[in-house]
C-alpha positions as a Markdown table, in Angstrom:
| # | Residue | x | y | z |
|---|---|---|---|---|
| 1 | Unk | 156.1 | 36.3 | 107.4 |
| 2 | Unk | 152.7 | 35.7 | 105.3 |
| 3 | Unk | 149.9 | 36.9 | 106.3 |
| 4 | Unk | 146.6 | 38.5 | 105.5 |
| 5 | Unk | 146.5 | 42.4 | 104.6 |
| 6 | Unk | 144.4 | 43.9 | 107.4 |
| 7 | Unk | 141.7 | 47.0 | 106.6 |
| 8 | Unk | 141.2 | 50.1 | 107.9 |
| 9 | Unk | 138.0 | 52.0 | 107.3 |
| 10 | Unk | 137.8 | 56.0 | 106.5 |
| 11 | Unk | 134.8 | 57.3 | 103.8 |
| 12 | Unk | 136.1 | 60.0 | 101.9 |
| 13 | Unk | 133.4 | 61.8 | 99.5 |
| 14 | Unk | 134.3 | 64.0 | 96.3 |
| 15 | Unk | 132.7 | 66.0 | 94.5 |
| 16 | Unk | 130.1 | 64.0 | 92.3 |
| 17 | Unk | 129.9 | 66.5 | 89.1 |
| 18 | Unk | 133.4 | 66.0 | 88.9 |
| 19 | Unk | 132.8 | 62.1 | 88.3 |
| 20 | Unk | 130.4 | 62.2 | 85.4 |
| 21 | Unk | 132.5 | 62.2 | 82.5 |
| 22 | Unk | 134.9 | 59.2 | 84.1 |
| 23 | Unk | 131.5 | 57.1 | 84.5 |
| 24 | Unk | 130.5 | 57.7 | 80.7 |
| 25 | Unk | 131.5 | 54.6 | 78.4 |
| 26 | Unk | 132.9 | 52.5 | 81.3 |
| 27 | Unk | 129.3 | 50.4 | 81.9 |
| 28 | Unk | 129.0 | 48.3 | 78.9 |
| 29 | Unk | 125.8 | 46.2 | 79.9 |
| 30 | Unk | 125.7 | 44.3 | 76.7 |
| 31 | Unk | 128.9 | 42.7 | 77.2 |
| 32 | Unk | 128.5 | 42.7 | 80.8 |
| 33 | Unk | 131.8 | 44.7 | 82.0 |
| 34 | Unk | 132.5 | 47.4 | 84.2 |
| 35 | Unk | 135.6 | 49.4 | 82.3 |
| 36 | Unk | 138.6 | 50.1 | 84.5 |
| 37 | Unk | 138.0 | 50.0 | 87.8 |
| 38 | Unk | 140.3 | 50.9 | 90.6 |
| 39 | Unk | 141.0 | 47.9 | 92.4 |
| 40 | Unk | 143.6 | 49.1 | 94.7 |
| 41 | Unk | 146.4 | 52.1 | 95.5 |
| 42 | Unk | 149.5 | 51.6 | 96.4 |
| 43 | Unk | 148.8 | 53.2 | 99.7 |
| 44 | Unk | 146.2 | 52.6 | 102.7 |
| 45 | Unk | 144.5 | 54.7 | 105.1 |
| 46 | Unk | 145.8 | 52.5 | 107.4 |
| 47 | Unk | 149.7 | 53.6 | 106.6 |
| 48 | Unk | 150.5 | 51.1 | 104.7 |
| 49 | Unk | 152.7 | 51.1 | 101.5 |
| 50 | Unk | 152.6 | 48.1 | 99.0 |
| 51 | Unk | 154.7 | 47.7 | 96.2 |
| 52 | Unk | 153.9 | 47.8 | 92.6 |
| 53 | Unk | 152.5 | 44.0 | 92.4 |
| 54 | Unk | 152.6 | 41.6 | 89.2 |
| 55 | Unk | 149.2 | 42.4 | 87.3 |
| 56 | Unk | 148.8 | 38.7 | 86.7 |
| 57 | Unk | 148.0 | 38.4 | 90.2 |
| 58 | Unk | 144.7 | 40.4 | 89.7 |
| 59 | Unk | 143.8 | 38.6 | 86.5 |
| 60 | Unk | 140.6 | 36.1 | 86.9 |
| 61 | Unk | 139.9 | 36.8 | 90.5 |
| 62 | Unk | 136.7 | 36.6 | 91.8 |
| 63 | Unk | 135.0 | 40.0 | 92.8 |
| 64 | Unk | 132.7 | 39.9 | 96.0 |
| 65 | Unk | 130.3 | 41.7 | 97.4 |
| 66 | Unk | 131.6 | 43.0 | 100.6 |
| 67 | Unk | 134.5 | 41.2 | 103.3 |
| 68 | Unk | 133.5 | 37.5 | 104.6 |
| 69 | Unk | 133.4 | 36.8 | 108.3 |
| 70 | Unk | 135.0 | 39.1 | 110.8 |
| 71 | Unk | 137.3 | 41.9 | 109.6 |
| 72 | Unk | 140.9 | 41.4 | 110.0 |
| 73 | Unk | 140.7 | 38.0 | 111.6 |
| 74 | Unk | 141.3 | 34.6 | 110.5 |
| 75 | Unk | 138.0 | 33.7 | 111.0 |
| 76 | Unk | 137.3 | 34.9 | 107.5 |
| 77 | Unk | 136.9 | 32.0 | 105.2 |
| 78 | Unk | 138.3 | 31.1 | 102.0 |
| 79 | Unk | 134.9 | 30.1 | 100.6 |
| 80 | Unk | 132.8 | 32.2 | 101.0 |
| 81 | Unk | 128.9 | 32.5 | 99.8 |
| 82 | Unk | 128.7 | 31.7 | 96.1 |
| 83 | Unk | 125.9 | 34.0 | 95.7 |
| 84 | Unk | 128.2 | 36.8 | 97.0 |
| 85 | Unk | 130.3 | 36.3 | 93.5 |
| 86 | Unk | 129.1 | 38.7 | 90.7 |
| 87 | Unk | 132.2 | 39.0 | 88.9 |
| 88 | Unk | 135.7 | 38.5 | 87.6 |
| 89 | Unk | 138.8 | 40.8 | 86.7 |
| 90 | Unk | 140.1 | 41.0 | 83.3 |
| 91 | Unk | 143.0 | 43.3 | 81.7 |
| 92 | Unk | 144.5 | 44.0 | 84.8 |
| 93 | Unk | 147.2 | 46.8 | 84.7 |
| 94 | Unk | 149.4 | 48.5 | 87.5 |
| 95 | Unk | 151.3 | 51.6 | 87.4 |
| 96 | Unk | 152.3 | 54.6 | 90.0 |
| 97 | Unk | 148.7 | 55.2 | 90.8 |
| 98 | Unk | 147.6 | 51.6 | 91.9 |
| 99 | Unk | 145.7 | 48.4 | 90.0 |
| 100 | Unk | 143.1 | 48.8 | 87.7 |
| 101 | Unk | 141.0 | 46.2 | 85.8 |
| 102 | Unk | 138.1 | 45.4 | 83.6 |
| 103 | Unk | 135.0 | 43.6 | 85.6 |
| 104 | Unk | 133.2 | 41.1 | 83.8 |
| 105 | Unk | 130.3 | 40.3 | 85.6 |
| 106 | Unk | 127.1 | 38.1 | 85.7 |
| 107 | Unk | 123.8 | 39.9 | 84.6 |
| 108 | Unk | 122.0 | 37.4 | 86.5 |
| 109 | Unk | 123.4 | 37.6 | 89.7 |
| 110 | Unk | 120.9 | 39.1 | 92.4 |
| 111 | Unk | 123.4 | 42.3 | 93.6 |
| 112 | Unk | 124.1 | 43.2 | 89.8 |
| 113 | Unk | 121.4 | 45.9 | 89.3 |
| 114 | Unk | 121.9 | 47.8 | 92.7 |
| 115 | Unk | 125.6 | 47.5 | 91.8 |
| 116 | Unk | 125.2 | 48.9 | 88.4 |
| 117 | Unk | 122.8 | 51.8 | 89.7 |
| 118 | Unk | 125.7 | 52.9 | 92.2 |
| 119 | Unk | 128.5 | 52.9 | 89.8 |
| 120 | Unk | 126.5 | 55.0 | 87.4 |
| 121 | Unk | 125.0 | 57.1 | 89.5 |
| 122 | Unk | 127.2 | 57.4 | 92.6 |
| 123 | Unk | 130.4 | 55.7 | 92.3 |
| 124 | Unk | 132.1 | 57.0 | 95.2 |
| 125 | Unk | 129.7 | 55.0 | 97.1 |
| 126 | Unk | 131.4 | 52.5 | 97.5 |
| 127 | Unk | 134.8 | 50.8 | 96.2 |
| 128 | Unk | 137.3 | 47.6 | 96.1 |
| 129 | Unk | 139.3 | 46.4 | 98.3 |
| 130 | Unk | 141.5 | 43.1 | 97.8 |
| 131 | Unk | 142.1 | 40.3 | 100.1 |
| 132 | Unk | 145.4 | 39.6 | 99.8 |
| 133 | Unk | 148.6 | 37.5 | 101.4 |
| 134 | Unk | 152.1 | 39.0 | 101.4 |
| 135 | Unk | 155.5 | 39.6 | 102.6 |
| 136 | Unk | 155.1 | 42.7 | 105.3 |
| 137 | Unk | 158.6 | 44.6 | 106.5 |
| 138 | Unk | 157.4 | 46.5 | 109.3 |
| 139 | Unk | 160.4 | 48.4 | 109.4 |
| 140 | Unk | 160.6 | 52.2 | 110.0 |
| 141 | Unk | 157.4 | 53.1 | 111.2 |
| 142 | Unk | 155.8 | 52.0 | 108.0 |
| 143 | Unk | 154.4 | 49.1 | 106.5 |
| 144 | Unk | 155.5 | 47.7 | 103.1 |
| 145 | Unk | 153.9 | 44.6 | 101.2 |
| 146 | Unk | 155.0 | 42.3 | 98.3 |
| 147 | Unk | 151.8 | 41.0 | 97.3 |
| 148 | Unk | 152.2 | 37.2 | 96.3 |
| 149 | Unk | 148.6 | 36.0 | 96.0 |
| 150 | Unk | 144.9 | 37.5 | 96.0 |
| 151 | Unk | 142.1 | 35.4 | 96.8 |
| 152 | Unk | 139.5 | 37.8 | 96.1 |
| 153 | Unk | 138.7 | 41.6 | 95.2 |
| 154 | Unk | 135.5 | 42.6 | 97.4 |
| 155 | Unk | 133.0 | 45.5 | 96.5 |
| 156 | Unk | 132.8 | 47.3 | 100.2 |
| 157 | Unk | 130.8 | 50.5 | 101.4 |
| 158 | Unk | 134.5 | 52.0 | 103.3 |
| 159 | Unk | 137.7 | 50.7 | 101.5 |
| 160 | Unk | 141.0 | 52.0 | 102.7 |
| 161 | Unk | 143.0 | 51.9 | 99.3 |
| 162 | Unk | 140.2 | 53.4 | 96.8 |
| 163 | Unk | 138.0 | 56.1 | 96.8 |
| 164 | Unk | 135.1 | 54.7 | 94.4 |
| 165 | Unk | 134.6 | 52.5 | 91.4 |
| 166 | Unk | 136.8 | 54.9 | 88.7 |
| 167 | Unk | 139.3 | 56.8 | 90.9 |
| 168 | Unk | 142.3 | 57.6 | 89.5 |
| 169 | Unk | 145.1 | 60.8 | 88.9 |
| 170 | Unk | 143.6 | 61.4 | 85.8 |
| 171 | Unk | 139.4 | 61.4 | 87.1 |
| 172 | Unk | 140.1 | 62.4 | 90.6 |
| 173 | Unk | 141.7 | 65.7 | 91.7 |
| 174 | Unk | 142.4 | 66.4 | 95.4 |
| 175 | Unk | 140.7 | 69.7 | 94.8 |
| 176 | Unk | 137.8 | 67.9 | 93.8 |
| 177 | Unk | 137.6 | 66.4 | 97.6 |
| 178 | Unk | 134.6 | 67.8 | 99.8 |
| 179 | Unk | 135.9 | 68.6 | 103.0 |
């Protein structure tokens, strides 16, 4: 059966010293890109699992600023606000730790500075979460997705796969988590 991942929301701080070295270099404002971002893991705080996916799949997908219409539902259009688009992936890689691209995004857009200010200054903030259709097997008390499209990679306040703009095994420790 397809149908649309749901999300489950959870806010889970670390420790921002930790994060200032990952944030250096990844904010190139001349070109416009944000430098490896975590888009997804391969886990949720929801329980569910999701395979490794095709990294073409996140290539060239619009990046969004926050979910459209009401969460989980199918009430949440396909188009949503134009102005709510303030960038695209690039370079898109996968590997044991989740998805990670590059963000190219529109200086000119209205969100772009607050956007900015937050990844440089407090990237933990906030983080990505995808909208995506897949196969689910709900078998064995867990869920496990094949992604087979994304429509869209949206910048939210609470994502259940990230834990900020740069997270990954090599930037984030779980010591480094403030509990």
């Amino acid at each position: 059966m397809v149908e649309r991942g749901q999300r489950f929301v959870e806010s889970r701080p670390f420790d921002l010293n930790s994060l200032q070295e990952a944030v250096k270099g990844r904010i190139d404002r001349a070109q416009g890109i944000i430098r490896r971002v975590k888009l997804m893991s391969l886990e949720s705080l929801n329980g569910r699992r999701y395979r490794i996916p095709n990294p073409d799949l996140f290539n060239g997908v619009q990046v969004r600023i926050d979910h459209h219409g009401k969460e989980n539902g199918p009430e949440m259009p396909t188009d949503p606000s134009f102005d709510g688009i303030w960038a695209t992936t690039l370079n898109a890689e996968t590997g044991p730790d989740g998805v990670f691209a590059d963000l190219k995004y529109n200086p000119k857009n209205r969100h772009v500075e607050s956007i900015l200010w937050w990844a440089e200054n407090t990237p933990t903030v906030g983080g990505f979460s995808p909208v995506t259709w897949g196969l689910h097997n709900h078998s064995g008390g867990e869920t496990v997705i094949d992604i087979l499209t994304v429509e869209s990679v949206d910048l939210v306040g609470r994502p259940a796969t990230t834990r900020g703009f740069f997270e990954s095994e090599a930037t984030m420790d779980p010591k480094d988590i403030i509990k």
